[in-house]
LOMIFI-76395 format. One record per atom (N, C-alpha, C): residue number from 1; atom name; x, y, z. Coordinates in steps of 0.05 Angstrom, whole numbers. Atoms other than C-alpha are relative to their C-alpha. Example, Ala and Ser with C-alpha at 12.3 -4.5 7.8 and 13.67 -1.06 7.14 Angstrom:
<sites>
1;N;18;-24;0
1;CA;246;-90;156
1;C;18;24;0
2;N;-16;-24;-1
2;CA;273;-21;143
2;C;-15;22;14
</sites>
This chain:
<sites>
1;N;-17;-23;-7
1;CA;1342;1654;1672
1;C;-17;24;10
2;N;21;-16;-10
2;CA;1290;1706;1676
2;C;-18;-1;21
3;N;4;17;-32
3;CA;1256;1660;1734
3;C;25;11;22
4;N;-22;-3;-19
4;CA;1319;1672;1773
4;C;12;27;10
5;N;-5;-29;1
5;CA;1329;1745;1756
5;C;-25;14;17
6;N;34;-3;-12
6;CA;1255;1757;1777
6;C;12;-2;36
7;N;1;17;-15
7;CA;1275;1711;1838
7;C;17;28;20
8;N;-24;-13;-21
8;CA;1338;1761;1859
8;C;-9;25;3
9;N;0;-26;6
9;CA;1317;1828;1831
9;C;-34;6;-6
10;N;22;-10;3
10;CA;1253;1867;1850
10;C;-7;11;-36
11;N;6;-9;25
11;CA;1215;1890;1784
11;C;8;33;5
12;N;-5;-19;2
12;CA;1240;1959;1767
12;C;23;9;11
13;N;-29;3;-12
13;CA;1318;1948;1798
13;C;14;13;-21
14;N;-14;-13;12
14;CA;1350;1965;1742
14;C;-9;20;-11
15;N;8;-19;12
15;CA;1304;2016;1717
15;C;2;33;19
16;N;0;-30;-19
16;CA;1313;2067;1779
16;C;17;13;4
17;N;-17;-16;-1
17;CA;1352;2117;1779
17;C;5;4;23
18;N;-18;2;-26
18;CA;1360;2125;1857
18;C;16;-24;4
19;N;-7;32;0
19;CA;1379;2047;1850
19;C;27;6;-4
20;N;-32;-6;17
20;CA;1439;2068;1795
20;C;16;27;24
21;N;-24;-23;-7
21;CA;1467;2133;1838
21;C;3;-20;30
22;N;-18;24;-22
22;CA;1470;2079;1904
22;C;18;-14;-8
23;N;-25;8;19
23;CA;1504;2035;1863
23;C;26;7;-7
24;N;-29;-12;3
24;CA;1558;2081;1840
24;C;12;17;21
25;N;-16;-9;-26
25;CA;1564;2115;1903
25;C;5;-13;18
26;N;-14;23;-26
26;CA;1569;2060;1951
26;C;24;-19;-19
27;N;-22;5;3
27;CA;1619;2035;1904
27;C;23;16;5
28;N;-17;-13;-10
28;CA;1660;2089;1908
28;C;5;3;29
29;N;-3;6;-23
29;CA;1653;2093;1987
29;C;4;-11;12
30;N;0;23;-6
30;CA;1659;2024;1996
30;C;35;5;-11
31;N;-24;-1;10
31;CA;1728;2029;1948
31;C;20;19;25
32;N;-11;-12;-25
32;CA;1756;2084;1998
32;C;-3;-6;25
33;N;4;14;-20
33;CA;1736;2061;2056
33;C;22;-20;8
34;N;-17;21;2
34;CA;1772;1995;2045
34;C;23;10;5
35;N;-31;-8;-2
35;CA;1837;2027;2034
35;C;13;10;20
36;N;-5;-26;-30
36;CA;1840;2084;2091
36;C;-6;-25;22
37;N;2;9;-25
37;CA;1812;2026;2137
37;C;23;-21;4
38;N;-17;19;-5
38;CA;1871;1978;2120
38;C;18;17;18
39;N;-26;-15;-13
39;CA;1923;2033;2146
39;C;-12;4;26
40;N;5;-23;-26
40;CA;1874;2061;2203
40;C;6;-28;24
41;N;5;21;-21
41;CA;1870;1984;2234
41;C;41;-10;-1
42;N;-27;-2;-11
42;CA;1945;1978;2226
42;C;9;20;14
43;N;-5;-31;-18
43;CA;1966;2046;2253
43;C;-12;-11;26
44;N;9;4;-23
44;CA;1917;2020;2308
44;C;-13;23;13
45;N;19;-20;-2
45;CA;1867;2078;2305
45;C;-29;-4;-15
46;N;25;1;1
46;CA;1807;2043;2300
46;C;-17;17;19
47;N;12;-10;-16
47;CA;1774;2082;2354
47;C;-3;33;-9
48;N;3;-33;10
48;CA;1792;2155;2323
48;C;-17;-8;-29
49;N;22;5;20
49;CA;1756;2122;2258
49;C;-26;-5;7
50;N;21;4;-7
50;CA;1699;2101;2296
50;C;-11;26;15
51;N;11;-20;-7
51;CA;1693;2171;2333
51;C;-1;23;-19
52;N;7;-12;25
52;CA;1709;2212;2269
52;C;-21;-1;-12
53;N;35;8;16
53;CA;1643;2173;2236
53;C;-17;10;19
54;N;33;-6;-24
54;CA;1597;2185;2306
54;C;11;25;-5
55;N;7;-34;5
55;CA;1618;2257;2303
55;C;-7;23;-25
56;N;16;-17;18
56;CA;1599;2272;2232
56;C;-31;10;0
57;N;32;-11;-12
57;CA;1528;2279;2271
57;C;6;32;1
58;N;-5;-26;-4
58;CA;1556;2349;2290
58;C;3;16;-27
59;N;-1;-15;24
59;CA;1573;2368;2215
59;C;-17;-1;-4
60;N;20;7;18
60;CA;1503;2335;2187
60;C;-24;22;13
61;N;24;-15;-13
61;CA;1464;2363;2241
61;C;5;37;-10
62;N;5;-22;16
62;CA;1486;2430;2229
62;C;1;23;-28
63;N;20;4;27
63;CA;1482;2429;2156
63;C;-22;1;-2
64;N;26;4;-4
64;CA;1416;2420;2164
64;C;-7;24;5
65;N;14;-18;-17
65;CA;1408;2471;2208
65;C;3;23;-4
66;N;-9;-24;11
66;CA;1440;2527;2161
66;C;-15;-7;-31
67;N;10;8;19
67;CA;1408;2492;2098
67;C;15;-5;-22
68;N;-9;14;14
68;CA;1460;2456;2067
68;C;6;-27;-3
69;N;0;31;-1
69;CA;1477;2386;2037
69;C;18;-13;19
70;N;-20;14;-25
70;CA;1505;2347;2102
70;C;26;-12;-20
71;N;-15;10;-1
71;CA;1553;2323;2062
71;C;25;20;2
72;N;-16;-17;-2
72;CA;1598;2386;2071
72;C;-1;4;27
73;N;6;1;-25
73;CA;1574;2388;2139
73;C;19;-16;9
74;N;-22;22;-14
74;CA;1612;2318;2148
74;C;17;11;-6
75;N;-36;-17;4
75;CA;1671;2348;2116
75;C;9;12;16
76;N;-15;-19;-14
76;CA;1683;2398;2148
76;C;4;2;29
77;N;10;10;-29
77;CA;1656;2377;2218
77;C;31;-17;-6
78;N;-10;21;-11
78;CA;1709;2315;2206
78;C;29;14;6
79;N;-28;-10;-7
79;CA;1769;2360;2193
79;C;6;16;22
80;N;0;-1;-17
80;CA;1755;2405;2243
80;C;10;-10;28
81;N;-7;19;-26
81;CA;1751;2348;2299
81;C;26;-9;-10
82;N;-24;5;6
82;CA;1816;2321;2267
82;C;22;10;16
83;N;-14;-27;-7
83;CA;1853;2379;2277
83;C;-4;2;33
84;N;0;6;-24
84;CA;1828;2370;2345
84;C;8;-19;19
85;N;-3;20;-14
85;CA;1843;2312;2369
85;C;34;0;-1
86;N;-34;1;-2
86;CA;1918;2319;2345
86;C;7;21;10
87;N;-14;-24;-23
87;CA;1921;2387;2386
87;C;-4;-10;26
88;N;17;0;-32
88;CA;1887;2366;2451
88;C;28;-20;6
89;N;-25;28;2
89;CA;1933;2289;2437
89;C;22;5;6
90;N;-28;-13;-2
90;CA;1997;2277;2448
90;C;9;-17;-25
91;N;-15;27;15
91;CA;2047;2226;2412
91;C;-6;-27;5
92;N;9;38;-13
92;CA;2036;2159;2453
92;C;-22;0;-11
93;N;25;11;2
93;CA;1974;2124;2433
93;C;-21;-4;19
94;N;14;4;-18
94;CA;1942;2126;2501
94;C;-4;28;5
95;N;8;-35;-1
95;CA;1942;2206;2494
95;C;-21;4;-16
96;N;16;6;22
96;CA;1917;2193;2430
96;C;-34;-8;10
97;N;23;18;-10
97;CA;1856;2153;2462
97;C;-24;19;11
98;N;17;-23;-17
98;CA;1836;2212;2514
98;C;-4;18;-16
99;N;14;-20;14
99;CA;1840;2263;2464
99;C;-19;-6;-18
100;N;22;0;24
100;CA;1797;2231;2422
100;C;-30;-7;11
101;N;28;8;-15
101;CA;1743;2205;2482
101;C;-8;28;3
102;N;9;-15;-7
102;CA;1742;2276;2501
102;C;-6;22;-16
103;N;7;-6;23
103;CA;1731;2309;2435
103;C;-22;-13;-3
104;N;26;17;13
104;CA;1674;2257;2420
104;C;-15;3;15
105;N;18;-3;-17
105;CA;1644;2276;2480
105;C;-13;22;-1
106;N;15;-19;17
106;CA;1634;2342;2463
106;C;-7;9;-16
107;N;12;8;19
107;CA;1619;2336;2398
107;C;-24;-11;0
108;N;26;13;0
108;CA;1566;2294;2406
108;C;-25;11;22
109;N;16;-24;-9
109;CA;1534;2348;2458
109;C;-11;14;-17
110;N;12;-28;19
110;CA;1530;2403;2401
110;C;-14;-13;-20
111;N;17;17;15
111;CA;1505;2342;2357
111;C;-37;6;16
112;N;30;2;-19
112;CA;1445;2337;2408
112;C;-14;27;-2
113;N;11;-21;7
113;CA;1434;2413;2413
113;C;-10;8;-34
114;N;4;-14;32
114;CA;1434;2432;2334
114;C;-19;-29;-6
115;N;25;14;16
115;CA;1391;2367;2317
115;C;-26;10;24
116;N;20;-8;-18
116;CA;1348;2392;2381
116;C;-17;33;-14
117;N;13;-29;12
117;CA;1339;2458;2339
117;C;-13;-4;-17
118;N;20;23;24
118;CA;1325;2420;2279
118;C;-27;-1;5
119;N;21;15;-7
119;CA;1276;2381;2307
119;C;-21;32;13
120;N;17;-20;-12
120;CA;1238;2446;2341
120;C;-7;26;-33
121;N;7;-12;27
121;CA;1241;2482;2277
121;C;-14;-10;-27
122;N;20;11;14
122;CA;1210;2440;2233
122;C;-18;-20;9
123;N;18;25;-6
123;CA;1176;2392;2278
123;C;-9;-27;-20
124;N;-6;27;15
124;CA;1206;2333;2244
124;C;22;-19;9
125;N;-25;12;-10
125;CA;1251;2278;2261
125;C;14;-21;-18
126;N;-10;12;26
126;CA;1262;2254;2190
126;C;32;12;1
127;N;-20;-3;7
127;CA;1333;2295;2189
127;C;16;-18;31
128;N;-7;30;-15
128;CA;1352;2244;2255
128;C;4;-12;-13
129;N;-3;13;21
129;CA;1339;2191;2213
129;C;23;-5;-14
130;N;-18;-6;28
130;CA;1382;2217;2154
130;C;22;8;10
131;N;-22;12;-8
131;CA;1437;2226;2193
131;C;17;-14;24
132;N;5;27;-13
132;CA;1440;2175;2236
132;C;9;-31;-9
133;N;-5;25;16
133;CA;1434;2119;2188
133;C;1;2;-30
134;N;-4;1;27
134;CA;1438;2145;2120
134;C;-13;9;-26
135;N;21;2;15
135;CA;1402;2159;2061
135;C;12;-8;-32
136;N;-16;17;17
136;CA;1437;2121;2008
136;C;-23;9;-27
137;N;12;-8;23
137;CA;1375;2120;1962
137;C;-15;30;-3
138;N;14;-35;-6
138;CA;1359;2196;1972
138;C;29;16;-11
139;N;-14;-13;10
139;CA;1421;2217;1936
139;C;7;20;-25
140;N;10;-11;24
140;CA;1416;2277;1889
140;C;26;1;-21
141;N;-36;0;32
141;CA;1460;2291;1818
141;C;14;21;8
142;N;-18;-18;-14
142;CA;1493;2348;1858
142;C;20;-11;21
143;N;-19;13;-26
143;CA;1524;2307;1919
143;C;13;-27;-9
144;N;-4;19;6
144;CA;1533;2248;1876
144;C;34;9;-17
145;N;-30;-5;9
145;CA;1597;2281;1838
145;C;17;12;6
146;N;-14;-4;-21
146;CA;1622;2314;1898
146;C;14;-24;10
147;N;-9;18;-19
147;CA;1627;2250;1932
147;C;26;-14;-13
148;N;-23;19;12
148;CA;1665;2212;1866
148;C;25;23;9
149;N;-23;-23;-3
149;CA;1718;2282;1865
149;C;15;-9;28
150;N;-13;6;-22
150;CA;1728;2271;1940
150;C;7;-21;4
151;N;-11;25;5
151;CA;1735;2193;1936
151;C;23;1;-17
152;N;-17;-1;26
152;CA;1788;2202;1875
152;C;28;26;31
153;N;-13;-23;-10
153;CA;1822;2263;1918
153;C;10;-20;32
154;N;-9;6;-25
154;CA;1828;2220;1986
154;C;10;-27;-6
155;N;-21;21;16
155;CA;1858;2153;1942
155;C;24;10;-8
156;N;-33;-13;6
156;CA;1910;2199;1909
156;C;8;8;10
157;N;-10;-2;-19
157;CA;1929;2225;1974
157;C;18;-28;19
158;N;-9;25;-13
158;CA;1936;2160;2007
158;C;25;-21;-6
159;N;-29;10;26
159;CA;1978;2132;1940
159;C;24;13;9
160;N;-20;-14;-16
160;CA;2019;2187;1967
160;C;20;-7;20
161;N;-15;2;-27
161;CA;2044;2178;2033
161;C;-5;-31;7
162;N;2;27;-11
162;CA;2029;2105;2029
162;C;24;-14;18
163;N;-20;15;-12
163;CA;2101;2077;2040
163;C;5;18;32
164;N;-7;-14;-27
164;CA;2117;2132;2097
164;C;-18;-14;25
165;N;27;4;-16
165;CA;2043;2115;2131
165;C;12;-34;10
166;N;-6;26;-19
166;CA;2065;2041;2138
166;C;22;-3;12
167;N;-24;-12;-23
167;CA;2132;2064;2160
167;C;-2;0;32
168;N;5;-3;-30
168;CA;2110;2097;2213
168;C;-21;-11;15
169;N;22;13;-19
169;CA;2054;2052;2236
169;C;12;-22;7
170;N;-11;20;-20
170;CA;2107;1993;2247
170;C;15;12;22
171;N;-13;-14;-18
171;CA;2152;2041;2280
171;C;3;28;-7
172;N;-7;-31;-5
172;CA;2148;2114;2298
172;C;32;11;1
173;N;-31;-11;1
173;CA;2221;2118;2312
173;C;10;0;-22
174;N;-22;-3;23
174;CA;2256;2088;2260
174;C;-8;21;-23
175;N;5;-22;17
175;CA;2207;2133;2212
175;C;9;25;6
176;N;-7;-36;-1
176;CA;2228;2191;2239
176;C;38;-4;8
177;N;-25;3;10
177;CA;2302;2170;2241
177;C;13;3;-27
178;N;0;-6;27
178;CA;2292;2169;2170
178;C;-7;27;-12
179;N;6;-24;1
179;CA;2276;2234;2177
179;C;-31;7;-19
180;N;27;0;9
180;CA;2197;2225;2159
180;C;-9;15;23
181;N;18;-13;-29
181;CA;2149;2278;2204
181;C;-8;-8;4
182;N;24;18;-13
182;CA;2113;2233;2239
182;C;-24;13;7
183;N;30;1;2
183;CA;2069;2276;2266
183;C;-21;17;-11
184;N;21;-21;25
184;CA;2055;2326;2203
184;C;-13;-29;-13
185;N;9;16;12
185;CA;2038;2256;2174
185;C;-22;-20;6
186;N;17;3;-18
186;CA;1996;2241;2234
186;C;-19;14;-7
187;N;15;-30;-6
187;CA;1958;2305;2228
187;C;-17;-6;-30
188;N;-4;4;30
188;CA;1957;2284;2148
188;C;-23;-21;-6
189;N;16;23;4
189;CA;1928;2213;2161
189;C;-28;6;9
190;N;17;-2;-6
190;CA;1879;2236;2201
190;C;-20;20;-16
191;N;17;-16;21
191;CA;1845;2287;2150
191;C;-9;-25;-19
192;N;16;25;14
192;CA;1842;2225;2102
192;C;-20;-13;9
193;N;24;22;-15
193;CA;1809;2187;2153
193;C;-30;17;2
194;N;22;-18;-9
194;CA;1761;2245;2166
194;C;-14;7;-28
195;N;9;1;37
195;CA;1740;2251;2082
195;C;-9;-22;3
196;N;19;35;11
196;CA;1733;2170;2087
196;C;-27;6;22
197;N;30;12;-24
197;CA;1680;2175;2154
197;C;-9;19;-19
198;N;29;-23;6
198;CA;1646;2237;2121
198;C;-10;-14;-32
199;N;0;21;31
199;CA;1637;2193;2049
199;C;-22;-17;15
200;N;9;28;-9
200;CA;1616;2132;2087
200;C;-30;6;16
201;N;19;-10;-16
201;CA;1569;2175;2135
201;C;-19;6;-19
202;N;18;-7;27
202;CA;1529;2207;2072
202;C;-2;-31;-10
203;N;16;28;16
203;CA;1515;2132;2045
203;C;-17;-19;29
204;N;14;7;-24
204;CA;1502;2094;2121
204;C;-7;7;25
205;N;-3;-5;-31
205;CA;1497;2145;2171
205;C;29;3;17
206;N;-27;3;-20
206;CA;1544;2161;2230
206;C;1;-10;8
207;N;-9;26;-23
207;CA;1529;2106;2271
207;C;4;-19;-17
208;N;-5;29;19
208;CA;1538;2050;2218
208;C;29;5;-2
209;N;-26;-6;21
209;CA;1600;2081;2182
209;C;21;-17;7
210;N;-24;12;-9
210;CA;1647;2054;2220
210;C;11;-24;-9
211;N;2;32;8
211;CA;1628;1986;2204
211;C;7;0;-30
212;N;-8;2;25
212;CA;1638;2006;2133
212;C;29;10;-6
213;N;-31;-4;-2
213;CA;1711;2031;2144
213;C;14;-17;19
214;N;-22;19;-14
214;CA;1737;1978;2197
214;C;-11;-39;-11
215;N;5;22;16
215;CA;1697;1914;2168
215;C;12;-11;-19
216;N;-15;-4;26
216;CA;1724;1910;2102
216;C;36;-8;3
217;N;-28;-5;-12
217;CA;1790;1921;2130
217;C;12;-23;19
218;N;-10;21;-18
218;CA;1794;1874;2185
218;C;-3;-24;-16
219;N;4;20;14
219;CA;1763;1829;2140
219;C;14;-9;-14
220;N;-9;6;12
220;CA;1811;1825;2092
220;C;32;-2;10
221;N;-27;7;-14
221;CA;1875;1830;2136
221;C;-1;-33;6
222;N;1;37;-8
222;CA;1851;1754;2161
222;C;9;-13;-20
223;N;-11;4;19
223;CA;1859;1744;2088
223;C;26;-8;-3
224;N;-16;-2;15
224;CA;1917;1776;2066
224;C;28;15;20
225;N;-19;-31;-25
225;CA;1986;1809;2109
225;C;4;19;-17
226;N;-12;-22;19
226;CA;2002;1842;2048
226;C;-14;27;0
227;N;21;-17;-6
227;CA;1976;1913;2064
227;C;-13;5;-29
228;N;2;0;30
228;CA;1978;1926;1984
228;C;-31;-14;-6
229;N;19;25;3
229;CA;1936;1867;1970
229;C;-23;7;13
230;N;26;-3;-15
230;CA;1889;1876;2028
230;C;-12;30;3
231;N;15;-22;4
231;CA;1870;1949;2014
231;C;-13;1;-23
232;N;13;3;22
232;CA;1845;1930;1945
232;C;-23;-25;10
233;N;26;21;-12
233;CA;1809;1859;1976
233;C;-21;18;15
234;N;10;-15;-11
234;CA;1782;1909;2027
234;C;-30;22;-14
235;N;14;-27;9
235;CA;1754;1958;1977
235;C;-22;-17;-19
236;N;9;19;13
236;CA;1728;1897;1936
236;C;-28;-11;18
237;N;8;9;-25
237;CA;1701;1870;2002
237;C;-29;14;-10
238;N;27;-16;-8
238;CA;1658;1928;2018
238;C;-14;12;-26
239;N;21;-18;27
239;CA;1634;1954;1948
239;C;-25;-31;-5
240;N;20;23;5
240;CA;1602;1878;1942
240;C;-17;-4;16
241;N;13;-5;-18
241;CA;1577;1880;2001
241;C;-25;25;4
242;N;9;-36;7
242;CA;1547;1953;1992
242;C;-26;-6;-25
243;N;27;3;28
243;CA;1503;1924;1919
243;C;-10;-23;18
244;N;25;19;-17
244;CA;1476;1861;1962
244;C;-16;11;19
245;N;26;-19;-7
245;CA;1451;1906;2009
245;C;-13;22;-11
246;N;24;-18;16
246;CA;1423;1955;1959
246;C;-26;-23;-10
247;N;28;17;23
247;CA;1387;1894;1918
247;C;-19;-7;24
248;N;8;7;-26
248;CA;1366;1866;2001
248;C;-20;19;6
249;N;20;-26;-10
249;CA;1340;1934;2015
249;C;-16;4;-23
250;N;29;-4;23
250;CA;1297;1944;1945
250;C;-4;-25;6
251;N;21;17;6
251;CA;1275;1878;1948
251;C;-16;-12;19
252;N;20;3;-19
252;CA;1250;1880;2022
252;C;-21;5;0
253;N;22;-14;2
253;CA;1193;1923;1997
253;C;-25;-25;-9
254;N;21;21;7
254;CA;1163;1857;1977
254;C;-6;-23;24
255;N;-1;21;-24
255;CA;1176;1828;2044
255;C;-20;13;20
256;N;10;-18;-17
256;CA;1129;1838;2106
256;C;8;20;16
257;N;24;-9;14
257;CA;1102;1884;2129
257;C;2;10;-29
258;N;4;-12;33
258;CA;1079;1899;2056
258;C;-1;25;-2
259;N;1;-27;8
259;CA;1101;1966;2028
259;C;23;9;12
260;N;-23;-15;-28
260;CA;1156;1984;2087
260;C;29;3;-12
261;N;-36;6;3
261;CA;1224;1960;2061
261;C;20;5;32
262;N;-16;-11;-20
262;CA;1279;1964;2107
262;C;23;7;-8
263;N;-2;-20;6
263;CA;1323;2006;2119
263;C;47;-7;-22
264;N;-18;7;19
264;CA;1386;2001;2061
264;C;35;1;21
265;N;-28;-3;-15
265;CA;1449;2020;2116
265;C;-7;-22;13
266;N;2;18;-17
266;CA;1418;1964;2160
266;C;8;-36;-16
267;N;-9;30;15
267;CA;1424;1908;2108
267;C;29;0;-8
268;N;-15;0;4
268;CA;1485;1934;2088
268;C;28;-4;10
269;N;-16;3;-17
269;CA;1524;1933;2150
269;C;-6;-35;12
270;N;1;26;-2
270;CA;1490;1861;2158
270;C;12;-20;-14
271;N;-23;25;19
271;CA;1527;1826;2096
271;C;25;6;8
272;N;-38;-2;-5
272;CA;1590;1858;2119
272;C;6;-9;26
273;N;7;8;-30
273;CA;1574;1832;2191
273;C;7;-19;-2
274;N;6;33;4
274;CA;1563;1757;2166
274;C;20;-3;-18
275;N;-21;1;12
275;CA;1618;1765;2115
275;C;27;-3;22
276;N;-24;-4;-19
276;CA;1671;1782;2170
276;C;-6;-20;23
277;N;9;26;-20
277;CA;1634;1722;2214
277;C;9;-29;-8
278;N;-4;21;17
278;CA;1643;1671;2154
278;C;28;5;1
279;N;-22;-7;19
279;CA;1715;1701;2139
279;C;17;-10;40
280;N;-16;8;-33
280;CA;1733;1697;2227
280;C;3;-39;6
281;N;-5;31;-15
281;CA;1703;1621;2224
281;C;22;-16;-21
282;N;-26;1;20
282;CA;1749;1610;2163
282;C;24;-9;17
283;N;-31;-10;-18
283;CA;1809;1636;2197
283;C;2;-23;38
284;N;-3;23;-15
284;CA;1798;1592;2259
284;C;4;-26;-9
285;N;-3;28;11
285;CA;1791;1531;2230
285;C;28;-4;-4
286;N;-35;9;8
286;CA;1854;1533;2192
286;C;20;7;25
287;N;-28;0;-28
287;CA;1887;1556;2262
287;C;-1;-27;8
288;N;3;16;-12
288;CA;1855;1502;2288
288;C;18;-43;-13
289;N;-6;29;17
289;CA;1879;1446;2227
289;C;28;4;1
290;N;-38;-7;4
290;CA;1959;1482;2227
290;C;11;-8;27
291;N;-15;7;-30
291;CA;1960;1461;2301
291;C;4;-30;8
292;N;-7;24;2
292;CA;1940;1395;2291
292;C;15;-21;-10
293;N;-27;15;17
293;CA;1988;1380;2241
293;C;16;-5;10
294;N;-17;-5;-19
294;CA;2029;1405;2284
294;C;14;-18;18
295;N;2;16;-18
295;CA;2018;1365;2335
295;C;-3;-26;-7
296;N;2;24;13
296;CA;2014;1302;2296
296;C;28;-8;-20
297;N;-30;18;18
297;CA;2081;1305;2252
297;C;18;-13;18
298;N;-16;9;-17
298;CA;2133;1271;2282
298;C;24;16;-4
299;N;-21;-12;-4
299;CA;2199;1304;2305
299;C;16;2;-9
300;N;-27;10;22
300;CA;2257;1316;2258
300;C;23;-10;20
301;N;-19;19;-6
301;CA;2317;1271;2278
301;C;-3;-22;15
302;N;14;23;-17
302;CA;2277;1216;2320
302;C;-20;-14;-24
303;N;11;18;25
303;CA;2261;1151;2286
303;C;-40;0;1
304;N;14;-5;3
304;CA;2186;1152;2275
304;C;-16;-23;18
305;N;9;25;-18
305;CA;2174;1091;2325
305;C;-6;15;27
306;N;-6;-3;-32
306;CA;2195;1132;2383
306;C;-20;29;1
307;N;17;-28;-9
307;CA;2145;1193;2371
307;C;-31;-13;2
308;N;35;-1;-10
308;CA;2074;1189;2402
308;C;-22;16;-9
</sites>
């Protein structure tokens, strides 16, 4: 047993304290995540989740650049753009689309400028880096009980307006026949969504995140239709996913080159990569075995001679 433990877990895994606050924070981010991404991929706003995450560059960067912890930076950066995207937007989904390309576009300009100041002011390109892809094991005991509060705060929201949210993501009308605001609840969802990228961004970066809020999610819809069901598989999904690549990433340090490791968002978005690869060839197959059945029973009310 100890052979095997050796085998999985670098020496000093459980003794590190950056080790334990990854651990409990990519669970919690992984847990949220999951949930917000089951509704965002029904609703059919994967793309405002994927530009919400690339534009917490604009919060991190200038965080930074005032000398605070980016992760308020993402916050507030995400609500901000939120708030934007549902003024510029319209109702349809193809309004939706433009306001959100043309928001992300400039966003990700003032990203460029304020890390360009950064970078000239300290002649360093370590805060790139950090938010970019993450710093998972660089998490201090100040941002670490921010992040649970805000995880806990954007679940009991979601508990909230759950039944409405899938309401109106099969149909806008009849929800608002029912006299549900669609689009204060629009305006609503999208702040959740903008708490889950800025969470997700503080553990893998802004360019990963995404993968850690629509992965999970899609992954477990193949699963399950039940949204219920598949926002807990989801959250399950990605928190397991989230400790294989922490143990992956500490125990590259023993891999070549010697000393380097790599880098902890990169392995982490790779098990949930190959997870959602294993989970797609799954899901084929059995399309592929329900067709052949198919195509092989014989016809109800014809004697069994006369089917081919």
């Amino acid at each position: 047993m100890e052979g095997i433990l050796h085998a999985l877990f670098a020496p000093g895994f459980g003794h590190s304290e950056p080790v334990r606050t990854a651990v409990l924070a990519g669970a919690v981010v992984a847990l949220v995540s999951g949930a917000v991404g089951v509704v965002t991929v029904l609703r059919g706003q994967s793309f405002a989740g994927h530009a919400l995450s690339a534009l917490g560059t604009l919060g991190g960067s200038a965080a930074f650049l005032v000398g605070i912890t980016p992760l308020w930076g993402f916050v507030t950066s995400g609500f901000i753009v939120a708030g934007a995207m549902e003024l510029v937007g319209a109702q349809r989904r193809s309004g939706r689309d433009v306001a959100t390309g043309l928001v992300l576009s400039t966003a990700l300009g003032l990203s460029a400028l304020f890390l360009y100041f950064e970078t000239i002011a300290n002649s360093t390109t370590g805060v790139t880096i950090t938010i970019l892809f993450g710093s998972l094991f660089a998490l201090n005991g100040i941002t670490l009980p921010a992040m649970i509060l805000l995880g806990i705060a954007c679940l009991v929201l979601l508990a909230l307006l759950y039944r409405p949210l899938l309401l109106s993501s099969v149909s806008s009308e009849l929800a608002a026949a029912r006299g549900i605001p669609v689009r204060t609840l629009g305006v609503a969802f999208l702040l959740i969504l903008a708490l889950s990228a800025a969470l997700s961004s503080v553990t893998v970066g802004t360019i990963l995140s995404s993968a850690l809020l629509i992965g999970p999610a899609e992954t477990a819809l193949r699963l399950t239709k039940r949204p219920a069901v598949a926002m807990v598989l989801a959250g399950v999904i990605g928190m397991v996913s989230t400790w294989v690549g922490i143990v992956l990433a500490y125990d590259s340090y023993r891999w070549p080159p010697a000393g380097k490791g790599w880098p902890v968002s990169f392995c982490v978005v790779a098990v949930l990569f190959t997870v959602y690869l294993l989970t797609d060839l799954g899901s084929r197959l059995r399309t592929v075995r329900v067709r052949q059945r198919r195509a092989g029973a014989p016809v109800t009310g014809q004697p069994l001679s006369t089917v081919r």
